[in-house]
Every structure is written in structure tokens, then in C-alpha cells.
C-alpha positions in Angstrom: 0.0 0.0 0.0 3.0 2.9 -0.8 0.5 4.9 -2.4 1.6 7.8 -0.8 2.1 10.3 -3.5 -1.4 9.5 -4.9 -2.8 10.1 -1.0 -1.0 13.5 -0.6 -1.8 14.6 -4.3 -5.4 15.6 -3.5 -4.2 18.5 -0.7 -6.6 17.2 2.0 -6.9 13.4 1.2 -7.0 10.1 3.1 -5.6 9.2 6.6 -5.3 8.5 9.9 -3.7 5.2 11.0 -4.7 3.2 13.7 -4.0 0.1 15.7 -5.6 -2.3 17.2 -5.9 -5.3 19.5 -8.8 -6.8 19.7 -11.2 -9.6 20.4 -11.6 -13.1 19.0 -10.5 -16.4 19.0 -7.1 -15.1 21.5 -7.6 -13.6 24.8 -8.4 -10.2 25.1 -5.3 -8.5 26.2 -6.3 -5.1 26.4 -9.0 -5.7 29.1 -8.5 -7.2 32.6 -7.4 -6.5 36.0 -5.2 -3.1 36.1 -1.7 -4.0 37.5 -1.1 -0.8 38.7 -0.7 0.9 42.3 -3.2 3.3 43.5 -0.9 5.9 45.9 -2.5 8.9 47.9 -0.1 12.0 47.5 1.7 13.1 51.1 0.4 15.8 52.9 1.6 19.0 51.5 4.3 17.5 49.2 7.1 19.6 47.7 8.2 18.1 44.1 11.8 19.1 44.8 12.6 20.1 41.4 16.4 20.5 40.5 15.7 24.8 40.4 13.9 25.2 44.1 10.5 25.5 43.1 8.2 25.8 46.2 5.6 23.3 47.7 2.2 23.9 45.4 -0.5 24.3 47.3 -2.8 21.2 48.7 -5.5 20.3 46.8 -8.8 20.5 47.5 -10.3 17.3 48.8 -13.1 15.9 46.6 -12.3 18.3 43.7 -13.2 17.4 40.5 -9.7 17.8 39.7 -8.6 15.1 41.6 -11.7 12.8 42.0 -12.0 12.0 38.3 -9.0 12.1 37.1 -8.7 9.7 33.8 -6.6 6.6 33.1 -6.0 6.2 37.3 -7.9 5.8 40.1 -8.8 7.9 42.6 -6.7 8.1 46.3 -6.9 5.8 48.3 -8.8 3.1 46.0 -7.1 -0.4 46.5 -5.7 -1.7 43.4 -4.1 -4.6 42.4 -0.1 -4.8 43.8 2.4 -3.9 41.7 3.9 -7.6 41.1 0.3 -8.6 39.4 2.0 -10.7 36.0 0.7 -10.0 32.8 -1.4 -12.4 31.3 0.1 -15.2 29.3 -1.0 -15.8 24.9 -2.7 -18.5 25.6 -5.2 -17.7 28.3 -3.5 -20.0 31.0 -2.1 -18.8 34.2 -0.5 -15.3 34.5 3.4 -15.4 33.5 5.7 -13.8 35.7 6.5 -10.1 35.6 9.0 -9.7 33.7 11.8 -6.8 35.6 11.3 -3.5 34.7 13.1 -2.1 31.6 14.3 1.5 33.2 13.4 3.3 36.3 13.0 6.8 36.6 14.4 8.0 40.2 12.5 11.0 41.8 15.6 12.4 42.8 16.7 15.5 41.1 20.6 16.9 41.6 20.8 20.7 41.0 21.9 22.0 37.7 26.0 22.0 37.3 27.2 25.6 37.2 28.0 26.7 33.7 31.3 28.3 33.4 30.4 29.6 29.9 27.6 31.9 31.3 28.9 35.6 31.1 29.7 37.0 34.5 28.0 40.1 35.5 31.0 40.8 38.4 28.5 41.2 41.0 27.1 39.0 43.9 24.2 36.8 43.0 21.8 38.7 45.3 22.7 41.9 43.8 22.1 41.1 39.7 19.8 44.0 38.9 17.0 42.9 35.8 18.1 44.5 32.0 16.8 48.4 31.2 13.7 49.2 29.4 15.9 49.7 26.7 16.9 46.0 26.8 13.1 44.8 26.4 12.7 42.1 23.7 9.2 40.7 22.6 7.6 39.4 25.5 10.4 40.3 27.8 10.2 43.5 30.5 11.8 44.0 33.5 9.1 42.3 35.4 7.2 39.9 33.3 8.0 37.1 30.7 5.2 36.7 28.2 4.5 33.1 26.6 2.1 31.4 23.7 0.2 28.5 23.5 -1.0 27.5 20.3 -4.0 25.0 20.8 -7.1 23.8 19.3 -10.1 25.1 21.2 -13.2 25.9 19.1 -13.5 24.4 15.8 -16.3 24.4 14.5 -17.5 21.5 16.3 -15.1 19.5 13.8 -12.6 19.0 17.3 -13.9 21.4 19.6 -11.8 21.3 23.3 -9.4 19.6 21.8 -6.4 20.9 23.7 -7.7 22.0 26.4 -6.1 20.1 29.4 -2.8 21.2 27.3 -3.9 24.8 27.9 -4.5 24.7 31.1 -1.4 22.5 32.2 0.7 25.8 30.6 -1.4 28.4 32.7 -0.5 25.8 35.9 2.7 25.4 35.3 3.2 29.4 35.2 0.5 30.0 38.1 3.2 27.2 40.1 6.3 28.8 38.8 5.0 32.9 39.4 4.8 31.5 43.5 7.9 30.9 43.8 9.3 34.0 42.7 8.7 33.6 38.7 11.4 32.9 35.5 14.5 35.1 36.0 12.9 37.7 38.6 9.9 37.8 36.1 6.6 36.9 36.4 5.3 34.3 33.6 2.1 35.5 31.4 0.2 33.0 29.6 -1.1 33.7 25.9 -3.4 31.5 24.9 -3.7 31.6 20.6 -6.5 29.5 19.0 -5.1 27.9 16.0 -8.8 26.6 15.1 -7.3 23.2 13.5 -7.2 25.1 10.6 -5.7 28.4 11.8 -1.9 27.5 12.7 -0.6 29.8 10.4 -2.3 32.5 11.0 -2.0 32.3 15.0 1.8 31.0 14.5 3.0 34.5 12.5 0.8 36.5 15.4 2.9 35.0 17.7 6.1 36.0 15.3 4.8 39.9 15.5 3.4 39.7 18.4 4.5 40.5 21.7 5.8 37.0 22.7 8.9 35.5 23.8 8.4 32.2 23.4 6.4 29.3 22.4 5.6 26.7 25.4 3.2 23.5 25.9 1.9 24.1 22.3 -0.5 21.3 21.0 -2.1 22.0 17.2 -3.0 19.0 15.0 -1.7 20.8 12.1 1.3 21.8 13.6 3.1 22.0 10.1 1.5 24.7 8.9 3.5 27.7 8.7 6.6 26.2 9.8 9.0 27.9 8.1 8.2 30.7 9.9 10.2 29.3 13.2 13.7 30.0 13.0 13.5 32.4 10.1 14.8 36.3 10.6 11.5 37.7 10.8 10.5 35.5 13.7 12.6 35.7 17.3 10.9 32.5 19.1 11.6 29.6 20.9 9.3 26.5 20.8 8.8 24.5 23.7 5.9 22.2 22.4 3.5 19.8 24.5 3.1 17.5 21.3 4.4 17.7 18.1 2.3 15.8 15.1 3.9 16.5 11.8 8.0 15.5 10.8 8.4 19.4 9.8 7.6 20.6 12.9 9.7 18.4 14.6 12.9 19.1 12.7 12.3 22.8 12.8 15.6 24.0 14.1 14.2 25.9 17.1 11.6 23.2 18.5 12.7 21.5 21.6 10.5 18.8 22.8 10.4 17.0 26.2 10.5 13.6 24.7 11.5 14.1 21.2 9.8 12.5 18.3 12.0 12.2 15.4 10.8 12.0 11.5 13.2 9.2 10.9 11.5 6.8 13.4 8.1 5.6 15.1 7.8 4.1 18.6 6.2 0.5 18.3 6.6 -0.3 22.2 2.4 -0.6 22.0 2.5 -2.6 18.9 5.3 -4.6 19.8 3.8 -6.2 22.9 0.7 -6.9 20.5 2.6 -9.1 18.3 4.3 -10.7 21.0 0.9 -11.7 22.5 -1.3 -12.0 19.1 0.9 -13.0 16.3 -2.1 -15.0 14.4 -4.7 -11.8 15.3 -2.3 -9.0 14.0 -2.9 -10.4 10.7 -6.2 -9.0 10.0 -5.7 -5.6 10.3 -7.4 -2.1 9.6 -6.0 1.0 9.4 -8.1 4.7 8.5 -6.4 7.7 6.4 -8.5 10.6 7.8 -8.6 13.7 5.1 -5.6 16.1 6.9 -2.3 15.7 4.9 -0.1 15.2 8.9 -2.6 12.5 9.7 -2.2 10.5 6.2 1.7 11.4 7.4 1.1 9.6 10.3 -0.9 6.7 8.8 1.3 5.9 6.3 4.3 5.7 8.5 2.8 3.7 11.4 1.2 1.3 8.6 5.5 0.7 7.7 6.1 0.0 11.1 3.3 -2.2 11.6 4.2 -4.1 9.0 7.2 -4.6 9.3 6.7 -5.9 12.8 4.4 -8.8 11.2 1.2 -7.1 11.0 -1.4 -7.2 7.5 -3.1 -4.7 6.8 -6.5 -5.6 5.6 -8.7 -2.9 5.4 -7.1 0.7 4.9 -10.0 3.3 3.4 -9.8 6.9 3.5 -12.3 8.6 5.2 -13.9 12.0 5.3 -14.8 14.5 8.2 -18.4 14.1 7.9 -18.8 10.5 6.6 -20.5 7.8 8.7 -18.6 4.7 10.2 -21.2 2.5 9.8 -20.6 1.3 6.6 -16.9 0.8 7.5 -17.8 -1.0 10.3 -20.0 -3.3 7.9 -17.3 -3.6 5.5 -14.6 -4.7 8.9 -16.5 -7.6 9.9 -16.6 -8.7 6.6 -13.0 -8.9 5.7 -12.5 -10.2 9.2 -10.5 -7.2 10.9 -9.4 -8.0 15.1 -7.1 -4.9 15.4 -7.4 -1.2 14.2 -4.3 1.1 14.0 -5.7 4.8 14.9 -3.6 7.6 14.5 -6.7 10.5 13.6 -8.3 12.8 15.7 -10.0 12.0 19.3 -13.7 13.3 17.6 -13.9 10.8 15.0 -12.5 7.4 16.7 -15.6 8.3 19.3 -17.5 8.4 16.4 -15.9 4.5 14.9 -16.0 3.4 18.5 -19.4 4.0 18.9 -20.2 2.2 15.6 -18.9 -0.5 16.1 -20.3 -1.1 19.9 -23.9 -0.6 17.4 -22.8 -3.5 15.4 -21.5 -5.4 18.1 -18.4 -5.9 16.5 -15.3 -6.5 18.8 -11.8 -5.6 17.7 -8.4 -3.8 19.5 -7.6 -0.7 18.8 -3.7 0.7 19.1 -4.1 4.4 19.5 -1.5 7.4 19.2 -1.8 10.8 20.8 -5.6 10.9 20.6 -6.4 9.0 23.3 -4.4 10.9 25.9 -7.1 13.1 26.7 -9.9 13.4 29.3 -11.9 14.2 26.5 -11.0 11.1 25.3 -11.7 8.9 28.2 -14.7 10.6 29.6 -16.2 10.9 26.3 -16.1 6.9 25.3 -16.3 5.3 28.8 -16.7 1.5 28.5 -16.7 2.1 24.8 -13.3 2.4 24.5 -12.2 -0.8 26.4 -9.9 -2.7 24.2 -7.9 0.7 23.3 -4.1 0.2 23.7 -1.9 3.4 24.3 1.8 4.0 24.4 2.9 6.8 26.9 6.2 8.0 27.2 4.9 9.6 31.0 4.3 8.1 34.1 0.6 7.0 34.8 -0.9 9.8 36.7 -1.5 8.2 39.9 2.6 7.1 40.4 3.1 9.9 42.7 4.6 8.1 45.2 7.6 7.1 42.2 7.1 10.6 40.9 6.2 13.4 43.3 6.0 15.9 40.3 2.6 14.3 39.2 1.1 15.2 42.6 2.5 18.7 41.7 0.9 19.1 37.9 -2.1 17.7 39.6 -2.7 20.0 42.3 -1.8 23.4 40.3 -4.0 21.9 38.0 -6.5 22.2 40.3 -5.8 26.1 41.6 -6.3 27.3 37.9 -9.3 25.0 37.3 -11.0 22.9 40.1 -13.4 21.3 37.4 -10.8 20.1 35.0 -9.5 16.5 34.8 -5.7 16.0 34.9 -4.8 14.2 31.8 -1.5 12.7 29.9 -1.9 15.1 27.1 -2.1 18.0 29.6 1.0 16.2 31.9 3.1 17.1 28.3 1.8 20.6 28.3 3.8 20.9 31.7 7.0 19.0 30.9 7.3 21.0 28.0 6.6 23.9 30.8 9.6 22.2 32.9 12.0 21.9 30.4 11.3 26.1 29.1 12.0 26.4 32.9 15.3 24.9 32.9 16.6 26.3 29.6 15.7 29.9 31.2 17.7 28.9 34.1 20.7 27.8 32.1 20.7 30.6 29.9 20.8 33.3 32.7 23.1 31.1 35.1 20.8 30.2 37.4 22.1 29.1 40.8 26.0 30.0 40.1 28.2 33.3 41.1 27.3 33.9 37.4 23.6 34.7 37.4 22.7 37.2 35.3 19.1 37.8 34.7 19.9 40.3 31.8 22.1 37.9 29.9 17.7 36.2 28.8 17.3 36.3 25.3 15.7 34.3 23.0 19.2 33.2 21.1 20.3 32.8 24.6 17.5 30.4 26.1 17.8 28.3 22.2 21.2 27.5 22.9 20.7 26.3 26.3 17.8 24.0 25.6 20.2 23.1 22.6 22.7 21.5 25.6 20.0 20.2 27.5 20.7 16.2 27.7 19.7 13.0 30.1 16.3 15.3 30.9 13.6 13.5 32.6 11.5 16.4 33.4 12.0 15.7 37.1 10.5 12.2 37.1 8.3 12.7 34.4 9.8 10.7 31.9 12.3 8.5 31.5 15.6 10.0 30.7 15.6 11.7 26.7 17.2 13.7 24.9 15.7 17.3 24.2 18.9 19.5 22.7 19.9 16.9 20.0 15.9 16.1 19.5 16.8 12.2 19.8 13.9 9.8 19.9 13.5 8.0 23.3 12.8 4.2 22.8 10.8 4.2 26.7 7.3 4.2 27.5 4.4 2.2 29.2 1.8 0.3 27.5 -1.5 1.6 29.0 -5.0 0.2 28.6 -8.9 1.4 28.5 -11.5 -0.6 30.9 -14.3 0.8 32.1 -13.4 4.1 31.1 -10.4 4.5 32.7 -6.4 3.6 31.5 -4.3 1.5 33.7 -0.6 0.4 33.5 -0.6 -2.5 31.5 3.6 -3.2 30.6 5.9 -2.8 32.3 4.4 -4.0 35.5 6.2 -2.7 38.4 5.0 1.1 39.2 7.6 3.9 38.2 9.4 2.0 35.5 9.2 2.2 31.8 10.1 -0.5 28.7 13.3 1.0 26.9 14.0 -1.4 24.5 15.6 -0.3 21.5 13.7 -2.3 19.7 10.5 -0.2 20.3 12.4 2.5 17.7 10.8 1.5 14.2 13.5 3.2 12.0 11.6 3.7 9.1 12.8 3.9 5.5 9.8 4.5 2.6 8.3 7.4 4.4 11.4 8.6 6.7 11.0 11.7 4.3 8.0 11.9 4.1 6.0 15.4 4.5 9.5 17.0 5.1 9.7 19.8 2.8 12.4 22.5 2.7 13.0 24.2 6.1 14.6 27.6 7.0 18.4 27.1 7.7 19.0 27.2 11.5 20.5 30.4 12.7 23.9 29.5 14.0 23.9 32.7 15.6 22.1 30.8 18.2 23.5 27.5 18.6 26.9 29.4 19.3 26.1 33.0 20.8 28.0 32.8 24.6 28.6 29.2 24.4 31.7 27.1 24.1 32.0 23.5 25.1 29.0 21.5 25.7 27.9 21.1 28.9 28.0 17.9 30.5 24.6 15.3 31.1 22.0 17.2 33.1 19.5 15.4 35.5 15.6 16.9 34.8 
């Protein structure tokens, strides 16, 4: 099925991909008892980030925030223990659990001092913040001014669909302004509405806008308008939650928490499929939604798949407003167990739901759509069977990661109602890791600290030395300033509306196998058109040697 070029040709043509796992004559292995630890958060924990943020404050008992929050359960709930096995192919007794792959420690050592920071010749406590006449876009003497670009209303085509991204980026600056703010400066959210179909637009009023930089950003059509990062007519730094297309992920200013690279796919999901369902993998469906970065996306998780061992069946392209049903009809048919989804939240509710009417069973492997609360709370049982691959912690792993209690309960300040959520956890590491580049490229902690020294060339060439980051126990460790893919993540699963740990096992640990990096080779270039050349002027301004590996 390379019929790539013929996909692409029609401008908004086929897509979205999808994955599956499913139901038949195997054991269901993306249903059954959740192996993961329920863990109340301490009383008034601190999450002891490397920089010296402050204790958030406690959260409100019974808040919404905290009472529903998806893919965990709620405090104090007894869950099965963390050695529960995973359930063995052949429906026999639970295999043992195999050890964890990585383990991300909570503990945090300060940043190293960096000798390569100008010196200001004065004592730390008396660096005074740069002159009016220093001011940059976004940048005063007292406040630091920062964009997210998210989907919110839509037409009703994917209406809220960012929203927990949003809000993770106004609690991640509401946690970081107690404590004092970025560089003596308090943080001000921007919040710009790219629509779905508005990136461009928003992404060059950010460029002229008064903005410094670009942080927790989550668009599905991130590639629009691309060009524009990096270029000389447009000062930013991006600090995305998610990035969907390759071209956004190469641009030369984009520094992600977890990197996703154009040259690879993570299988860790499909991988422990085949392992468990080598005869059900091969009937499989996949669904090229009508945006040219989901047909992106399609195409290269359908090489992956297959060259892991799954067939693909059943692969049509489908519109926004078409029906499922006759899909669904047309599944059952050709026999399909497993779908591979990588389209938008809105319209797998909509397949989900279709086939529930037909009564038709089948996996589904999902990508970045089914991170969401709106996700979860929208499909409830419907979405049992759904697979997802996250390269965070579960939410409820505070007790491994105190930094989850922390997104949780600033969540909760800036919106009591809202439902803390995977999608919105990557809105605040990529808050974490702005954060630490700002640090860096002012000095922070050493005799060197200069406030003044913050500039946008400046904070790019930090985050470009920024290695071994784990987003203070986010994450397992990655890679943000060389934009490596990370091979770790857990394999979570829906039932009864919720998402438990499903592989690895053990609570806090993640599978890093380098085998769960897919390196591609038919569509490793694909939608990667011609970028603006990186300004050197950044990778080099104040900066000599690299710095040594950093601990997030």
C-alpha cells in the first residue's frame, strides 16, 4: 500500500492510521485486571525540582480535579499490587512479571554551574534585571510573556481539543510565578486558537506579536506555517506539548520533552501486540483521515506495523463528515481484530461508537488521541480494548514521581473542574523543560547569574545542551537539545473508562528497549519539505564547550 504520492496529491486526502488489539478467538489483552498501584499524594508535598521550586499548594479534597482524574484511580482506592503478571497468549495462568526495563528516580541533583555563562562581576543577590531599553518581545523587566497555540473551538469539527494542554501551561506558570517567577519575572500566559485550521495564521501573530516564546503548544496541524520558526523575521523559541507532523519536529528551534524524530516511530504498543497476538495481527485495519499530517502519520505507522508482522486488511480513507457505519459493515466482513488509529479524538468516538452498534469487537492501538480526558470521559466503556503507548508516568505514580502530585494540584488552583490528563501532563513537561533552559541561559544558581544575559538566542542554545532530561521524574531520561527519539514508555489500557498500566508491571518503570524505535525507511522523508536554515547565531552565541549530562 506505498501509495503515498497518490494520498498527498489531493491536498486534503486520506488518513489517519490506527492500531488495534482486539477480540476473537485469543484472549483479550487489552481488558483485565489493572496492574497498577493506587498511591494517595503526602500531605503538602514539595516536588523538589532540581531549580527550588516551592511546595504547590494542597488540593482541594473531593475536587473534580482530583476525583476523576482519567486513566488512574482515585486516592486511596485499593488496586491490584504492583507484582500482578501479565497475562500469558494463551489464556493459561499469569506469567511472571517480567523486571522492569528503566526506572526513573525522583531524585533530582541541582543543575551544574556553567562556566560559559557571562559574568555580570557582581554577587548573585545583587544582579539588577536589564533596562527598558533592553526589552525584547515578551520580555520586561518584570514579566516574561509566553504562547500556547491550541485547538479550542473548531467548528465543532474537534472542539476542546487541547484544552487540558492549555490549562497545564497556565499551571505550570501560576506554580512557577509562586515561587518568585522565570529570572525575577513573572510568567504570562497567551493562549492563541489555531482553530485546526488556523496555525498559520495564530503562528505568524505570535512571530509579531508580543511573545517571547512558544511553550506546551499542542495544534494538530502543527506544520502549517513552519517555516516561519527560526527564520529572521521571527525571534521564538518552541517548547511544544506535542508535536504531530515531521516538519515541525525538525524545525531548528523546537525542543521537545520527549522528542519525536521523522526518521523513526515508537512500536513499544505494537510490539507487545505481536508478542501476544501473532495470528490476530494479521487482519488488520488501518483509516487515512482527510488532513495531509494525519495521512503522514498513517502511512508511516502502517510501515512500522508491518514490518513488525502485522497485515493490513482494510485501509480506506475517510472524510470528516462521513459515517462509520458502513466501514464498520465492511470490517466484519474482511474479518479485521485490530485497528491502527492515529486521527483525531472526535472521529475514533465516532468508529468506537459504531462498532459497539454493530456489536463488532476488535483492538484498537491508538497514538496521541487517546491521551485526553476528553478522550476517556467521552467513550467510557466504549473504549475498552484501546491500547496506548505513553512516554509519562501514569498519573497516579506519585509516590515514584512526586512531580505528578504537583501538575495535579496546580491543575486544580487554575481550574477545580478540569480532569488532569496525559496530554495536559506534556503541556507541563514541556513547561519544565522552558524552565530549565531559562535557568541555564541566565546562570541560574552560580556566582554567574545574570538575569539580563535572557534572550531568545540565549534560552535556544541552552535548551540546545540540554541532555539526560527527565522532566524531574516525568519521563524517563531523553534527549531534548539533539531532538533524539527515546525508545521508553508504558503500554497503558482502556476498561471501564479508565487507563491502567498494563507493561511494564512494576510502578515507576518504563520498557526502553531499543527495539521499540521503528526506524523507518519509505516514508522517513516523508512530508518534510524544505525548512529555514537554522541560525547559527544561536547554537553558538556565549557558548563554548557542551555542557556535560543534566539530570531533569
Amino acid at each position: 500500500m506505498v501509495r503515498t504520492g497518490r494520498r498527498l496529491a489531493p491536498a486534503l486526502a486520506a488518513i489517519a492510521v490506527a492500531a488495534l488489539l482486539a477480540a476473537c478467538a485469543e484472549p483479550d489483552l487489552t481488558v483485565g485486571v489493572p496492574s497498577t498501584t493506587t498511591t494517595a499524594p503526602p500531605q503538602a508535598r514539595v516536588a523538589d525540582p532540581p531549580d527550588g521550586d516551592g511546595a504547590p499548594p494542597a488540593a482541594a479534597e473531593g475536587g473534580a480535579g482530583e476525583a476523576t482524574a482519567p486513566g488512574e484511580t482515585t486516592p486511596g482506592e485499593a488496586t491490584d499490587p504492583p507484582e500482578q503478571a501479565e497475562p500469558s497468549p494463551d489464556g493459561s495462568e499469569p506469567q511472571p512479571a517480567a523486571a522492569p526495563s528503566a526506572v526513573v528516580s525522583d531524585d533530582s541533583d541541582p543543575p551544574p554551574a556553567f562556566e560559559d555563562q557571562p559574568s555580570t562581576g557582581q554577587d548573585p543577590s545583587e544582579t539588577t534585571l536589564p533596562p527598558p531599553a533592553a526589552e525584547a518581545p515578551g520580555l520586561t523587566a518584570t514579566t516574561l510573556r509566553v504562547a500556547v497555540i491550541a485547538d479550542v473551538e473548531t467548528g465543532g469539527v474537534a472542539d476542546g481539543r487541547s484544552r487540558s494542554v492549555q490549562l497545564a501551561v497556565q499551571a505550570w506558570a501560576e506554580a512557577v510565578n509562586a515561587t518568585g517567577g522565570l529570572a525575577g519575572r513573572m510568567v504570562e500566559v497567551v493562549t492563541l486558537d489555531a482553530g485546526l485550521f488556523g496555525h498559520e495564521a495564530v503562528l505568524a501573530e505570535a512571530c509579531d506579536g508580543d511573545i517571547f516564546a512558544l511553550v506546551g503548544s499542542d495544534a494538530l496541524l502543527d506544520d502549517e506555517g513552519v517555516e516561519l520558526l527560526g527564520g529572521p523575521d521571527c525571534d521564538l523559541v518552541d517548547f511544544p506539548a506535542q508535536v504531530h507532523s515531521p516538519r515541525r519536529a525538525a524545525s531548528p528551534r523546537t525542543f521537545q520533552a520527549v522528542p519525536a524524530s521523522a526518521g523513526s516511530v515508537n512500536v513499544g504498543a505494537l510490539r507487545w501486540v505481536a508478542e501476544r497476538q501473532p495470528v490476530r495481527i494479521r487482519s488488520t485495519a488501518t483509516f487515512f483521515m482527510d488532513f495531509p499530517v494525519t495521512v503522514i502519520a498513517a502511512e508511516r505507522t502502517a510501515e512500522a506495523a508491518r514490518g513488525l508482522g502485522f497485515e493490513l486488511v482494510y485501509d480506506p480513507s475517510v472524510t470528516i463528515g462521513e459515517s462509520f457505519d458502513p466501514y464498520v459493515a465492511d470490517m466484519a466482513a474482511a474479518g479485521v481484530h485490530h485497528v491502527l488509529w492515529d486521527g483525531d479524538t472526535h472521529r475514533l468516538l465516532r468508529l468506537l461508537e459504531s462498532l459497539d452498534a454493530a456489536g463488532l469487537t476488535v483492538g484498537v492501538n491508538c497514538g496521541t488521541a487517546c491521551r485526553s480526558a476528553l478522550f476517556m470521559d467521552a467513550a467510557g466503556e466504549v473504549a475498552d480494548g484501546v491500547l496506548v503507548w505513553s512516554p509519562y508516568l501514569p498519573l497516579r505514580e506519585e509516590a515514584q514521581s512526586p512531580e505528578l502530585a504537583t501538575y495535579r494540584q496546580w491543575l486544580a488552583v487554575i481550574d477545580p473542574e478540569s480532569t488532569p490528563d496525559l496530554q495536559g501532563l506534556a503541556g507541563w513537561a514541556a513547561g519544565r523543560l522552558f524552565e530549565e533552559a531559562v535557568r541555564r541561559a541566565i546562570g541560574a544558581g552560580t556566582p554567574e547569574e545574570d538575569p539580563g544575559a535572557l534572550s531568545t538566542s540565549s534560552v535556544a542554545a541552552a535548551a540546545a545542551r540540554i541532555m539526560n532530561w527527565h522532566g524531574h521524574g516525568l519521563h524517563a531520561p531523553s534527549n531534548p537539545g539533539t531532538g533524539d527519539p527515546s525508545p521508553c514508555g508504558v503500554v497503558m489500557g482502556a476498561s471501564g473508562g479508565v487507563l491502567f498500566r498494563f507493561h511494564p508491571v512494576r510502578p515507576g518503570t518504563f520498557d526502553c528497549s531499543p527495539e521499540n524505535l521503528f526506524i523507518l525507511e519509505a516514508t522517513a522523508r516523508l512530508g518534510l519539505d524544505s525548512l529555514a536554515e537554522p541560525d547559527a547565531t544561536w547554537q553558538t552565541e556565549g557558548q563554548s564547550e557542551p555542557d556535560g549530562p543534566s539530570s531533569g
